[in-house]
N, CA and C atoms as an extended XYZ file, in Angstrom:
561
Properties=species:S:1:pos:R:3:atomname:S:1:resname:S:1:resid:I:1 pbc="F F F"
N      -146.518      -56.599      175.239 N   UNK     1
C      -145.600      -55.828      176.070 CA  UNK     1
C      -145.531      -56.427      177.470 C   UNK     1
N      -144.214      -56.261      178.223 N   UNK     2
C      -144.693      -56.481      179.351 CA  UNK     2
C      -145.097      -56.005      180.208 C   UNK     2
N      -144.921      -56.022      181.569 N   UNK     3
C      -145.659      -55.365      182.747 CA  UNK     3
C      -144.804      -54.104      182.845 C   UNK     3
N      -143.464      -54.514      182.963 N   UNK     4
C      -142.747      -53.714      183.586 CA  UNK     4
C      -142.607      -52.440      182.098 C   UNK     4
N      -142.498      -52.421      180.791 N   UNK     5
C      -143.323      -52.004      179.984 CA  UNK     5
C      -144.330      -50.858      179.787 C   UNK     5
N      -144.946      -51.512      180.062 N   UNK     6
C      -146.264      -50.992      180.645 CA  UNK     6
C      -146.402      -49.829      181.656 C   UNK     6
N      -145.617      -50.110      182.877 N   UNK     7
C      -145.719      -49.346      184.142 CA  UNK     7
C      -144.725      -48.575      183.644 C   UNK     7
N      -143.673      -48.498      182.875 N   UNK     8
C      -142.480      -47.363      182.332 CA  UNK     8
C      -143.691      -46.323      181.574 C   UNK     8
N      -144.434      -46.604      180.344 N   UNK     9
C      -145.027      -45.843      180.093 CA  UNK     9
C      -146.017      -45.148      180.691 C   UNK     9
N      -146.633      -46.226      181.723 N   UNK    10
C      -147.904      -45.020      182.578 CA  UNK    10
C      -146.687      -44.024      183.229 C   UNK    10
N      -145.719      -44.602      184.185 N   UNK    11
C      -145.172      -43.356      184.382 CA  UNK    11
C      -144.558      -41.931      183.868 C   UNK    11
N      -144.398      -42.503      182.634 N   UNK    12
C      -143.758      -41.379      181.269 CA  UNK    12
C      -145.170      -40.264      181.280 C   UNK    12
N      -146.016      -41.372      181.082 N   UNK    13
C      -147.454      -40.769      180.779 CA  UNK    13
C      -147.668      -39.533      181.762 C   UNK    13
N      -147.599      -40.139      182.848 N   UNK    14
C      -148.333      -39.660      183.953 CA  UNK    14
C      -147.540      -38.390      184.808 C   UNK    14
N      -146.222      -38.104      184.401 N   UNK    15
C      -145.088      -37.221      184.552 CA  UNK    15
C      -145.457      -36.458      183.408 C   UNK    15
N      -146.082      -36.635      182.487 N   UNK    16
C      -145.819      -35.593      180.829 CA  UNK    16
C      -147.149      -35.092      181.301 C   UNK    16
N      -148.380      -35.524      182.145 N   UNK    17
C      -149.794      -34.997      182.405 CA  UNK    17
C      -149.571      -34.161      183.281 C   UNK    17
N      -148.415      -34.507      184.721 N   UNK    18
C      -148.532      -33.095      185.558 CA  UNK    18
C      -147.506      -31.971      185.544 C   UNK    18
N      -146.562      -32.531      184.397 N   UNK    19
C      -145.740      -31.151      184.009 CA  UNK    19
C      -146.577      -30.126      182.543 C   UNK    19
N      -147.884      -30.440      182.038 N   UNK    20
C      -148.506      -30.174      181.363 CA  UNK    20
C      -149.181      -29.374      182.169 C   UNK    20
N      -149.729      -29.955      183.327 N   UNK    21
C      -150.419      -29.081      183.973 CA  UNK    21
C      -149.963      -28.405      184.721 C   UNK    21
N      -148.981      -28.196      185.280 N   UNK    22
C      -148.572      -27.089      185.832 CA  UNK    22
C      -148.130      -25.670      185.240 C   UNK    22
N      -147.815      -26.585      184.096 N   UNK    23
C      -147.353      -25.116      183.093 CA  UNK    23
C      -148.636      -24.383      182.230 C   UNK    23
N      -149.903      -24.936      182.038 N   UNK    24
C      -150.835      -24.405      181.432 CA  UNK    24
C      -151.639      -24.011      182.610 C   UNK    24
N      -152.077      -24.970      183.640 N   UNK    25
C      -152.902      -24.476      184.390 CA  UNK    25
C      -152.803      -23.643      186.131 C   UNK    25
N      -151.640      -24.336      186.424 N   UNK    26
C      -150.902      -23.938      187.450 CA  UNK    26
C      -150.210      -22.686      187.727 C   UNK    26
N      -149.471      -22.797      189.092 N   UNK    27
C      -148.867      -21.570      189.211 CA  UNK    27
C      -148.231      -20.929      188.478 C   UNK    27
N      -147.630      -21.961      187.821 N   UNK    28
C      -146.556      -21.199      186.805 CA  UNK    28
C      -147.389      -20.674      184.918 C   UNK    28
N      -148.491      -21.136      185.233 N   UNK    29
C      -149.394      -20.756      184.353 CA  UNK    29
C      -149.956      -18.953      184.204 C   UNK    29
N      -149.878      -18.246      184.989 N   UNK    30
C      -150.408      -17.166      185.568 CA  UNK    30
C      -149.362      -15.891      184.577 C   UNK    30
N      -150.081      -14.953      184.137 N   UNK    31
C      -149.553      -14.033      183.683 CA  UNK    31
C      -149.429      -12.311      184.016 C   UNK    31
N      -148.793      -11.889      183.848 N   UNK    32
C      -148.948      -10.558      184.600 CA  UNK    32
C      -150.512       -9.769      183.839 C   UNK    32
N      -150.664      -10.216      182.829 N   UNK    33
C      -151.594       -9.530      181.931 CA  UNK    33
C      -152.800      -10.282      182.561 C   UNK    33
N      -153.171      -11.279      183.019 N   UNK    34
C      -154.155      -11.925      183.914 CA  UNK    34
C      -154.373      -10.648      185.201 C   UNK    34
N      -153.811       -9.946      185.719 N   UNK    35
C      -153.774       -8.939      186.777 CA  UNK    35
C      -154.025       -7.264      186.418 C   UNK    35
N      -153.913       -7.444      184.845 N   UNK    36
C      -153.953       -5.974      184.430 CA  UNK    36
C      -154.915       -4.791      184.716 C   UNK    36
N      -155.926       -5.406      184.591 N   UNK    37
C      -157.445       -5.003      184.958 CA  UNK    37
C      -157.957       -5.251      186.054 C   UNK    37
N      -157.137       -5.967      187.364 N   UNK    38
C      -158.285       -6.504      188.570 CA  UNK    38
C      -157.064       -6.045      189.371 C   UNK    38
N      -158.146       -5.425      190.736 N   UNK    39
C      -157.948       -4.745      191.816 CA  UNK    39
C      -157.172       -3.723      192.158 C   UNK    39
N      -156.511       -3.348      193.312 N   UNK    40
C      -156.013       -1.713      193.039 CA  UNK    40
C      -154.475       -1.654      192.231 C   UNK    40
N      -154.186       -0.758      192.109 N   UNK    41
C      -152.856       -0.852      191.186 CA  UNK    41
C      -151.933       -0.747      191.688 C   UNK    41
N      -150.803       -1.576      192.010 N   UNK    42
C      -149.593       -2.003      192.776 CA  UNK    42
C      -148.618       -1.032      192.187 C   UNK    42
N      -148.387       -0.120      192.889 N   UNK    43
C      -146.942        0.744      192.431 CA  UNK    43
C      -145.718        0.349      193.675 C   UNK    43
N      -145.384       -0.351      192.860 N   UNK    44
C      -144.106       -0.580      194.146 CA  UNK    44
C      -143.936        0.434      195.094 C   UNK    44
N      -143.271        1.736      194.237 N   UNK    45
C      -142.553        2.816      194.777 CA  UNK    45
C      -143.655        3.463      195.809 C   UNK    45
N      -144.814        3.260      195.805 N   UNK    46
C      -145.629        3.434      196.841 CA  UNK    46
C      -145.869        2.246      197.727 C   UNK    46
N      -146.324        0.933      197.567 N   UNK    47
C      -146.900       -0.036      198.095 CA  UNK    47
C      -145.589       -0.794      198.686 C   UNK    47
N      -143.953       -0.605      198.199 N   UNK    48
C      -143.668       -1.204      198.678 CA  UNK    48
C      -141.925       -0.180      198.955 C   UNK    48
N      -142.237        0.239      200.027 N   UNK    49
C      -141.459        1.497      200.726 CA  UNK    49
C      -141.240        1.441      202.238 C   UNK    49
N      -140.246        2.407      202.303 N   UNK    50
C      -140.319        2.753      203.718 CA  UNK    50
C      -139.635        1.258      204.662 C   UNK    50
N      -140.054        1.638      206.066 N   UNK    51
C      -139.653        0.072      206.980 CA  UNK    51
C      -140.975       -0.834      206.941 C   UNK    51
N      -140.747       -1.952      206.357 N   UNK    52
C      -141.858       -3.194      206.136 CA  UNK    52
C      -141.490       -4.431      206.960 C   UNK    52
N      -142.976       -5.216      207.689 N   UNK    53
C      -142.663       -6.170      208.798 CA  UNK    53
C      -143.158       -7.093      207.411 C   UNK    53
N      -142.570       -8.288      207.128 N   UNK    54
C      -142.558       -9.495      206.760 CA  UNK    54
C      -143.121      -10.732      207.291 C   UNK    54
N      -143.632      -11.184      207.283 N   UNK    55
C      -144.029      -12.766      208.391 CA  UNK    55
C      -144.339      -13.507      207.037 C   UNK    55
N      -143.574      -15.310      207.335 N   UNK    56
C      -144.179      -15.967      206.111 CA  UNK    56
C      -143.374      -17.371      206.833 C   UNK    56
N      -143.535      -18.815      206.093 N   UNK    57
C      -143.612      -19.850      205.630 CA  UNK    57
C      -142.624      -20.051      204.317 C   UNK    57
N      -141.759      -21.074      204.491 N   UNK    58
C      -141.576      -22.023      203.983 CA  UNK    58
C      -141.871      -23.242      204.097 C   UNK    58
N      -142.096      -23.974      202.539 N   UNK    59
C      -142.572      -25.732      202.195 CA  UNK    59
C      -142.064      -26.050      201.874 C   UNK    59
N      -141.731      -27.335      202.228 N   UNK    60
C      -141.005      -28.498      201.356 CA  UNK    60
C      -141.581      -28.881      200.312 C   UNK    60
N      -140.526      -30.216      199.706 N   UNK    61
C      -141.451      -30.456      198.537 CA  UNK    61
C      -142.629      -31.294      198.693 C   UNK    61
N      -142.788      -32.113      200.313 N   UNK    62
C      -144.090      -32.317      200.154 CA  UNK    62
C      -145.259      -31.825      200.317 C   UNK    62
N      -144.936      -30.431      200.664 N   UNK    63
C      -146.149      -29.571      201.330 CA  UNK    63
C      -146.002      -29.063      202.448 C   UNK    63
N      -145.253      -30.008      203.527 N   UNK    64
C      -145.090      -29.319      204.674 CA  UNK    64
C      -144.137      -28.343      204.716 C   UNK    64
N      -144.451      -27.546      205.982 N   UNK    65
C      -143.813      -26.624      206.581 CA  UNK    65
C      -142.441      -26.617      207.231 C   UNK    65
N      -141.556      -26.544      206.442 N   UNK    66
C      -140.241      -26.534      206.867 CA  UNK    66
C      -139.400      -25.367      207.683 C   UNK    66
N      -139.549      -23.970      207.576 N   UNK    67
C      -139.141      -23.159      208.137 CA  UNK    67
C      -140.559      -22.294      208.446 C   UNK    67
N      -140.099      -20.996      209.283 N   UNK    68
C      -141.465      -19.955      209.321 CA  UNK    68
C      -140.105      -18.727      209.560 C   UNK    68
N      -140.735      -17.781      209.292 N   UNK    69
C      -139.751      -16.578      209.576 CA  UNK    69
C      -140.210      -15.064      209.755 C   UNK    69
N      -139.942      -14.123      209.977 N   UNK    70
C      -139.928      -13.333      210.753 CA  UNK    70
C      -139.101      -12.031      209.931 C   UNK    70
N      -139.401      -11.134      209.368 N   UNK    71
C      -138.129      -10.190      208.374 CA  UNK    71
C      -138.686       -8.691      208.323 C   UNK    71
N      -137.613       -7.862      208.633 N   UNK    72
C      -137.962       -6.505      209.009 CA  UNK    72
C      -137.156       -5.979      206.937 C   UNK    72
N      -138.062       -5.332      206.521 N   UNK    73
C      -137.608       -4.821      205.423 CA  UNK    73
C      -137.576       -3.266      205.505 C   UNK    73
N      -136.304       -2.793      204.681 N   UNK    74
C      -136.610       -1.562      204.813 CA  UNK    74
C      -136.243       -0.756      202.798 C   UNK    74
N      -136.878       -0.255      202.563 N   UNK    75
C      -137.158        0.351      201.052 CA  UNK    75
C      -136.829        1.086      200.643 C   UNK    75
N      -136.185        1.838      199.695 N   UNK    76
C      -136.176        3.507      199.686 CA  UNK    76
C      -136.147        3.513      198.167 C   UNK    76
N      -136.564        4.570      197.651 N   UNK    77
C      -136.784        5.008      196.181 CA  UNK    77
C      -136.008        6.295      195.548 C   UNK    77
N      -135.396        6.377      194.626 N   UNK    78
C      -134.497        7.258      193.703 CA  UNK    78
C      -134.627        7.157      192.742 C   UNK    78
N      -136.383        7.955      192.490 N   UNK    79
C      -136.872        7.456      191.122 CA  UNK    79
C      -137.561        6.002      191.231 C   UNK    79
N      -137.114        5.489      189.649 N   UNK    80
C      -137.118        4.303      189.442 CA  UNK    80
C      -136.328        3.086      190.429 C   UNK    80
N      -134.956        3.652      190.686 N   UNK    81
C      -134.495        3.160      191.678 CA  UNK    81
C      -134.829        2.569      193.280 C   UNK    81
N      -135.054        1.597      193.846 N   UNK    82
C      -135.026        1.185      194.578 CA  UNK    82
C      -133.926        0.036      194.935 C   UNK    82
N      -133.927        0.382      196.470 N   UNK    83
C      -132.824       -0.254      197.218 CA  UNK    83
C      -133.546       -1.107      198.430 C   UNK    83
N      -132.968       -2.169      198.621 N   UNK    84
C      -134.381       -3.076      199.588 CA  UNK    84
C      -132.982       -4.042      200.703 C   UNK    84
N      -132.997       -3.456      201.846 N   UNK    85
C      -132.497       -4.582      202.930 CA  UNK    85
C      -133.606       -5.449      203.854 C   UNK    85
N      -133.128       -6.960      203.374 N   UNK    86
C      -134.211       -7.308      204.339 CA  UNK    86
C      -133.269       -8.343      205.408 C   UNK    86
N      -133.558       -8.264      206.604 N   UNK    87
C      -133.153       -8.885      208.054 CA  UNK    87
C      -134.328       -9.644      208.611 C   UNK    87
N      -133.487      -11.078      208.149 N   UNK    88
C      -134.450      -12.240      208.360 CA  UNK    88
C      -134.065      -13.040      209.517 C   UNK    88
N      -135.221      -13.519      210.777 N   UNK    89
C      -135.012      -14.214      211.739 CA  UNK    89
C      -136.283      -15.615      211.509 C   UNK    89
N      -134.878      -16.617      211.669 N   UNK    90
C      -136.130      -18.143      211.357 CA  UNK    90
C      -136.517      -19.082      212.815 C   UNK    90
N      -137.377      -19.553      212.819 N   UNK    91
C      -137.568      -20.150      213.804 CA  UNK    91
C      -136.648      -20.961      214.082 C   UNK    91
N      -135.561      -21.535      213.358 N   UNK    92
C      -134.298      -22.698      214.082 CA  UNK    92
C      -133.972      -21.180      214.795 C   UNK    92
N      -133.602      -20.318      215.080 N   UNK    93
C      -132.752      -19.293      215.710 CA  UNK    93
C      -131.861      -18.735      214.580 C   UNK    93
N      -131.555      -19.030      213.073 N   UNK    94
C      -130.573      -18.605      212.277 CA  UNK    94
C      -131.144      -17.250      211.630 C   UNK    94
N      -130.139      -16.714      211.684 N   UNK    95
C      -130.227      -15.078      210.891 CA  UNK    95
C      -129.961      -15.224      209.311 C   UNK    95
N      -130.370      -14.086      208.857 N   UNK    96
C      -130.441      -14.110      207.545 CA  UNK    96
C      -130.200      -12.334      207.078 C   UNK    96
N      -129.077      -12.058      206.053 N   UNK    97
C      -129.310      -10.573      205.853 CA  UNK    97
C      -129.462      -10.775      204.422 C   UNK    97
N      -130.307       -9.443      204.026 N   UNK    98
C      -130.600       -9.840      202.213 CA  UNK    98
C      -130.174       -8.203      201.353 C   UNK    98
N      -129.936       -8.109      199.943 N   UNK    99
C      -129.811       -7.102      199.696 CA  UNK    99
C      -130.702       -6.686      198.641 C   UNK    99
N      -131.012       -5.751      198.045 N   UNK   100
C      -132.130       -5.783      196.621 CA  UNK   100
C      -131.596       -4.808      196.286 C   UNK   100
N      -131.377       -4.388      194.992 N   UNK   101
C      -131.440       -3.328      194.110 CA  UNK   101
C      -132.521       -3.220      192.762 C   UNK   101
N      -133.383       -2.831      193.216 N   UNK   102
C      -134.789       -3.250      191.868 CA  UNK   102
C      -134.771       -1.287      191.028 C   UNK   102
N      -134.732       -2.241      189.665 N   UNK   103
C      -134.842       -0.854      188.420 CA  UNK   103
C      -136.326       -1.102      187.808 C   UNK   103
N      -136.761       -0.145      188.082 N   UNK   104
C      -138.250       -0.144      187.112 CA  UNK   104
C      -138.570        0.600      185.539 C   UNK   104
N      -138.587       -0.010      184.857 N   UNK   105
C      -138.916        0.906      183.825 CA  UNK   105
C      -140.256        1.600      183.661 C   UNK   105
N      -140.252        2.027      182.763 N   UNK   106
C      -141.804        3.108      182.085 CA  UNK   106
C      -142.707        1.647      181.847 C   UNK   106
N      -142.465        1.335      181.272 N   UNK   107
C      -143.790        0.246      180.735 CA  UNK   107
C      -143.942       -0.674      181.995 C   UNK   107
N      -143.623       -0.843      183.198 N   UNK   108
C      -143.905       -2.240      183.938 CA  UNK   108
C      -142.629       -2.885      184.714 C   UNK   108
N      -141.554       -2.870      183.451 N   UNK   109
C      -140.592       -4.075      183.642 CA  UNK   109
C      -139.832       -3.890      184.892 C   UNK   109
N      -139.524       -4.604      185.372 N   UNK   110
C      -138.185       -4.574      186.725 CA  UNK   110
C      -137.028       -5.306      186.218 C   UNK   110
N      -136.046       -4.812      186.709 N   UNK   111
C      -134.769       -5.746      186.944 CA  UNK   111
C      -134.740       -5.696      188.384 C   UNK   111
N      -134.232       -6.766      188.660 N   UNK   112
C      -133.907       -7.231      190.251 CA  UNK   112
C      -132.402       -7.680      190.177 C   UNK   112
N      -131.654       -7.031      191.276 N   UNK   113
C      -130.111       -7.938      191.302 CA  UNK   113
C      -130.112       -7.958      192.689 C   UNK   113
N      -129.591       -8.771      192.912 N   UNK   114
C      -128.639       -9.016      194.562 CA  UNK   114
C      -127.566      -10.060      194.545 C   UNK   114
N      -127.028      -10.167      196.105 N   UNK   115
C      -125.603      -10.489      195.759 CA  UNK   115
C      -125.788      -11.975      195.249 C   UNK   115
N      -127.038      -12.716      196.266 N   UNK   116
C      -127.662      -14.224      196.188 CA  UNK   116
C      -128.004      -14.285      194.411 C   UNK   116
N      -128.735      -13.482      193.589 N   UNK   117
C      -129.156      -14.011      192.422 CA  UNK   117
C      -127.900      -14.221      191.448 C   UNK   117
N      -128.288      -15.036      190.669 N   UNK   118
C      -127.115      -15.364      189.679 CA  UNK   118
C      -128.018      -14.317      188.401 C   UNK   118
N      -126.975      -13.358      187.878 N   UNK   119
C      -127.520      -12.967      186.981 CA  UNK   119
C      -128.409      -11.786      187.421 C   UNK   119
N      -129.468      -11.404      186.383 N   UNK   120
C      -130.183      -10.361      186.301 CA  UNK   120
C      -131.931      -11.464      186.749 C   UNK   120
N      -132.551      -10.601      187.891 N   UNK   121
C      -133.584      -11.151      187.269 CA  UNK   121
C      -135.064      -10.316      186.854 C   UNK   121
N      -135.689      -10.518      186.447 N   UNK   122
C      -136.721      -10.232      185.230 CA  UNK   122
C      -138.021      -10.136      185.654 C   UNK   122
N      -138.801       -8.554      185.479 N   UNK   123
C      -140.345       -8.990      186.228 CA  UNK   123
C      -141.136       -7.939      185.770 C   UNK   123
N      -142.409       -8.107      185.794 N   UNK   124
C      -143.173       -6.788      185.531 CA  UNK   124
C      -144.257       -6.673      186.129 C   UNK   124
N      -144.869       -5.383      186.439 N   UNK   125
C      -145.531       -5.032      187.345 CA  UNK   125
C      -147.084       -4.789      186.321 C   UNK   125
N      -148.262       -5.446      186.691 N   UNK   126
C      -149.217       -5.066      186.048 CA  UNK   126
C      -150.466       -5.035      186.915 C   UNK   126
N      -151.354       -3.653      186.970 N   UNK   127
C      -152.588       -4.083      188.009 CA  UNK   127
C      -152.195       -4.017      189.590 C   UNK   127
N      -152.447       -5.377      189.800 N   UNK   128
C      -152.433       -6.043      191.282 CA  UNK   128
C      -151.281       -6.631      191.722 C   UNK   128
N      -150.917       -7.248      190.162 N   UNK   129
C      -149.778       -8.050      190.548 CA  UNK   129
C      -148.215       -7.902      190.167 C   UNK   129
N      -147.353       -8.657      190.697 N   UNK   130
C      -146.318       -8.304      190.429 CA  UNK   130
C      -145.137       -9.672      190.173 C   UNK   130
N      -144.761      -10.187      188.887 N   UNK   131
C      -144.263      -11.137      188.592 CA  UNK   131
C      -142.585      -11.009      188.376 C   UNK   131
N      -141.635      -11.798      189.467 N   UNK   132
C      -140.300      -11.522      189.104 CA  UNK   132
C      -139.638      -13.108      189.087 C   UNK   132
N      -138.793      -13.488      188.132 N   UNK   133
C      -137.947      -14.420      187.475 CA  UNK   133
C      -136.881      -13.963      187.642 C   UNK   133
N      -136.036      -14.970      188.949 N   UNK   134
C      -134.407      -15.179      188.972 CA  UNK   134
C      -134.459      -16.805      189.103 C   UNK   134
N      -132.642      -16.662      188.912 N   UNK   135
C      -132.058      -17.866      189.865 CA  UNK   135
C      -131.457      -17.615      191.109 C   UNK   135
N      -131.370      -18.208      191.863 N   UNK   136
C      -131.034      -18.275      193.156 CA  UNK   136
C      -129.944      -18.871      193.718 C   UNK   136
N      -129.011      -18.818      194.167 N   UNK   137
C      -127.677      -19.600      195.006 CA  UNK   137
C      -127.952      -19.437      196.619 C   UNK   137
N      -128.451      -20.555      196.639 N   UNK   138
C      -128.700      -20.750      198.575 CA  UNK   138
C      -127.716      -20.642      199.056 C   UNK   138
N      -127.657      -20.311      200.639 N   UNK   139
C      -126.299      -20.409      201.253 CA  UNK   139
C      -125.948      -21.594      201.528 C   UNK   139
N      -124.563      -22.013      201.540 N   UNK   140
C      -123.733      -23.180      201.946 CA  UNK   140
C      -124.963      -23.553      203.168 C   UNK   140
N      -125.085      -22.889      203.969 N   UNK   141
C      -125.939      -23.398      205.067 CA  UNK   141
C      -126.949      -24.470      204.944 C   UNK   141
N      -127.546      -24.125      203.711 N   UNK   142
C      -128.863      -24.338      203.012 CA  UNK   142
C      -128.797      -25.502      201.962 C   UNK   142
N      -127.659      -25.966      201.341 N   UNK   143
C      -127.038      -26.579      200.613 CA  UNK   143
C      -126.347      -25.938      199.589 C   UNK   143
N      -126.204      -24.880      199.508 N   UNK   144
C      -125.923      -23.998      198.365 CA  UNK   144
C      -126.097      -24.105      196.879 C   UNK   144
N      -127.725      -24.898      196.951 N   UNK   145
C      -128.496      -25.355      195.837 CA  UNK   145
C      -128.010      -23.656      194.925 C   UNK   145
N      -128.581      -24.294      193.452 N   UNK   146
C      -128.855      -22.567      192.434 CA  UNK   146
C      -130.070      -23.245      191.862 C   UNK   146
N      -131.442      -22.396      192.112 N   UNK   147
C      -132.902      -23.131      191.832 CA  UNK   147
C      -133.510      -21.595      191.378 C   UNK   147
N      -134.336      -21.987      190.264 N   UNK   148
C      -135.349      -21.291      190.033 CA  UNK   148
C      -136.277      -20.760      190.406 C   UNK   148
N      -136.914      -19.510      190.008 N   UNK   149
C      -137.384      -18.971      191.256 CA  UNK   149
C      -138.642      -18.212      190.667 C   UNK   149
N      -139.463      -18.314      190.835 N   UNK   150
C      -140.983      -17.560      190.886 CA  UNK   150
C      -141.915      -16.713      191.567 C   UNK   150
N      -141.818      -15.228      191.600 N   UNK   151
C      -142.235      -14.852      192.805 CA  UNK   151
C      -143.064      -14.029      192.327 C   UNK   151
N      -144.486      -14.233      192.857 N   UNK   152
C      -145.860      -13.017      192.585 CA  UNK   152
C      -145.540      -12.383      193.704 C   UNK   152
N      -146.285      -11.006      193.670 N   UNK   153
C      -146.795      -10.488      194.806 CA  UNK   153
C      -147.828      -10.065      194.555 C   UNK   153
N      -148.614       -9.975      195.088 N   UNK   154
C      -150.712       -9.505      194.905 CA  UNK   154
C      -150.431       -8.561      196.162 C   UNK   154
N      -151.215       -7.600      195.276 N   UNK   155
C      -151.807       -6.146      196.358 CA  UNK   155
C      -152.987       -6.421      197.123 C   UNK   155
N      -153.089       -6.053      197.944 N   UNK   156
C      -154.543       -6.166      198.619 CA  UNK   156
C      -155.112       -4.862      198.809 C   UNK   156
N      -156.592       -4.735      199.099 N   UNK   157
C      -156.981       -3.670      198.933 CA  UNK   157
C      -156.831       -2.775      199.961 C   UNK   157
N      -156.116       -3.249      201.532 N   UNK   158
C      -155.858       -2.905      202.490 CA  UNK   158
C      -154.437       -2.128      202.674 C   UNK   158
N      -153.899       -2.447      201.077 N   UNK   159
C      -152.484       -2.469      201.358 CA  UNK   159
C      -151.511       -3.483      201.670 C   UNK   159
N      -151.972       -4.774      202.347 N   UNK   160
C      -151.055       -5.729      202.665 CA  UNK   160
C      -150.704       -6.145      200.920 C   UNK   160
N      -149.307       -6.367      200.820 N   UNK   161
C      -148.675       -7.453      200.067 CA  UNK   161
C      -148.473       -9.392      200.353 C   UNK   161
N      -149.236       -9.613      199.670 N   UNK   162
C      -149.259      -11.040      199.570 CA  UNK   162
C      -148.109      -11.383      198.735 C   UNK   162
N      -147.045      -12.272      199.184 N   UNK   163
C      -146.083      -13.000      198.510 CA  UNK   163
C      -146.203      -14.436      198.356 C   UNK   163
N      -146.312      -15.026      197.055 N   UNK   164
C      -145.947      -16.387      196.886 CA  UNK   164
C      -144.952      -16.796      196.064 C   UNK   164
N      -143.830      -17.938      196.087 N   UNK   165
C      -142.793      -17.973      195.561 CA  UNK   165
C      -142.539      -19.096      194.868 C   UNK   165
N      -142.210      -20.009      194.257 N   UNK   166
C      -142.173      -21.241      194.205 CA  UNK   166
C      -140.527      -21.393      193.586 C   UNK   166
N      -139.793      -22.530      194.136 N   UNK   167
C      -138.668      -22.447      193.882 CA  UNK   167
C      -138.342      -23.679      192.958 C   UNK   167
N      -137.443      -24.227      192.189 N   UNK   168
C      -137.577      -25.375      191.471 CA  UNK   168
C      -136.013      -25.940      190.671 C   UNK   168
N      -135.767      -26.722      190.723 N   UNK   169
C      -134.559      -27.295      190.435 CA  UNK   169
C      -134.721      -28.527      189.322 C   UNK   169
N      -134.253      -28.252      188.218 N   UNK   170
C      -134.457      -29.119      187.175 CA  UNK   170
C      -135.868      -29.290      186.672 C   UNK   170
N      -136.446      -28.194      187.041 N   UNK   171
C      -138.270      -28.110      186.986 CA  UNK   171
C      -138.905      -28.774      187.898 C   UNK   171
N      -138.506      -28.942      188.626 N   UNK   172
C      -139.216      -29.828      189.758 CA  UNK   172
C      -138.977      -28.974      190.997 C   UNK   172
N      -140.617      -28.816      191.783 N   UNK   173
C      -140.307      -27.635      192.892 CA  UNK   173
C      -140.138      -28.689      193.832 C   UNK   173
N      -138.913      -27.474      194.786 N   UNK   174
C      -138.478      -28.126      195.551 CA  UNK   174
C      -138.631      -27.237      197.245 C   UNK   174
N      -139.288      -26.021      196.814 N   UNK   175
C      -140.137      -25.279      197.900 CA  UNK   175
C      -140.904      -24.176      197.583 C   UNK   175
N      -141.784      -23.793      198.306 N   UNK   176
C      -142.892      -22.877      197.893 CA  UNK   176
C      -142.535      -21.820      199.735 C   UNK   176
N      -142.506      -20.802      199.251 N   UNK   177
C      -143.204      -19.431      200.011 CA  UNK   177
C      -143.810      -18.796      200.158 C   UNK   177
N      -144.520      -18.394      201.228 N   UNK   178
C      -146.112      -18.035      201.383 CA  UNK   178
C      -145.695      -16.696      202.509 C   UNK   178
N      -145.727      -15.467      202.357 N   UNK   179
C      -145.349      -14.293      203.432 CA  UNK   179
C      -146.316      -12.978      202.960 C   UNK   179
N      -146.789      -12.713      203.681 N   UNK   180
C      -147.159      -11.309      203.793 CA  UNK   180
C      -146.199      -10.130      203.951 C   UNK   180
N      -146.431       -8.665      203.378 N   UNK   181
C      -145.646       -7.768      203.836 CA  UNK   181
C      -146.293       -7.072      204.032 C   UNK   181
N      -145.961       -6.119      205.257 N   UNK   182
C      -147.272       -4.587      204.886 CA  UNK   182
C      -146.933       -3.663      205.966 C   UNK   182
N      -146.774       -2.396      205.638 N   UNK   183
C      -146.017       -1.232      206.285 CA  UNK   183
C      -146.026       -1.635      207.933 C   UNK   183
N      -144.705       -1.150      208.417 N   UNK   184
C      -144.524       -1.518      210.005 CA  UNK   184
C      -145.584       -0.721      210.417 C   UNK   184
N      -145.833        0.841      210.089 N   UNK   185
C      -147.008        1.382      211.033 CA  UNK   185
C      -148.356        0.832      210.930 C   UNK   185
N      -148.920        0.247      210.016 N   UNK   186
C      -149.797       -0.782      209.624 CA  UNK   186
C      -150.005       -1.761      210.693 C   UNK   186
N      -148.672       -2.858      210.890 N   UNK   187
C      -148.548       -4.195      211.470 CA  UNK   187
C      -149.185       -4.129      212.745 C   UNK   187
């Protein structure tokens, strides 16, 4: 064989080893049933209500820190029903307004819609944690990418909500989010 050969397959190789591992061992490895049994029990309609201060991070795809931001959320519940505005300020100076409409069922499940997701997206609440699956349409601003989207949230025992997100385009992430939430009278 030749070299060049050669270096085609280590790279085949070596692309099929860390998309292996990300999906078995990695973030995207993680299950809501991994959370079922550990730490306090995340009821949205309690834990995540009312007016909420936001602070978090965005990454690029190499790791660094590309944006940081700043987001006043506010919650309300009708039932199962919840309704979620969040008003986002980023460190370039650009504003951001968001909308949520989240349905919870009896067993766990959520639906999530807003105007940004394409579609319905998909999540369930177990334990500590809280796992939701959309797609996404960035704003023109942003490139008006449509990327995949991964978002835990972990309860803490304090009450703070831990958010991590990972976003991904053709399976390949192309940013990760890292934000806390936790009641304004709290903050």
């Amino acid at each position: 064989m030749e070299p060049f050969t050669y270096a085609l397959l280590g790279m085949i190789l070596m692309l099929s080893l860390v998309f292996v591992w990300t999906r078995k061992f990695g973030f995207l490895a993680q299950s809501p049933e991994d959370y079922a049994d550990k730490g306090p029990q995340f009821d949205l309609r309690k834990h995540l209500a009312g007016p909420i201060l936001c602070e978090g991070m965005i990454y690029g795809p190499t790791g660094r820190v590309t944006s940081r931001f700043v987001a006043d959320m506010d919650v309300s519940w009708n039932g199962n029903i919840g309704t979620m505005t969040e008003e986002f300020r980023y460190d370039s100076g650009a504003t951001q307004s968001r909308y949520w409409k989240l349905t919870l069922g009896n067993d766990g499940s959520i639906r999530a819609e807003a105007p940004d997701v394409i579609g319905i997206g998909q999540g369930v609440q177990r334990g500590a944690g809280v796992q939701l699956n959309y797609r996404i349409k960035l704003p023109e601003e942003s490139g008006g990418h449509e990327l995949d989207t991964v978002d835990w949230m972990y309860l803490v025992e304090n009450g703070t909500i831990m958010n991590r997100s990972q976003f991904r385009k053709y399976g390949v992430k192309v940013a990760e989010l890292v934000a806390t939430m936790r009641k304004k009278e709290a903050a």
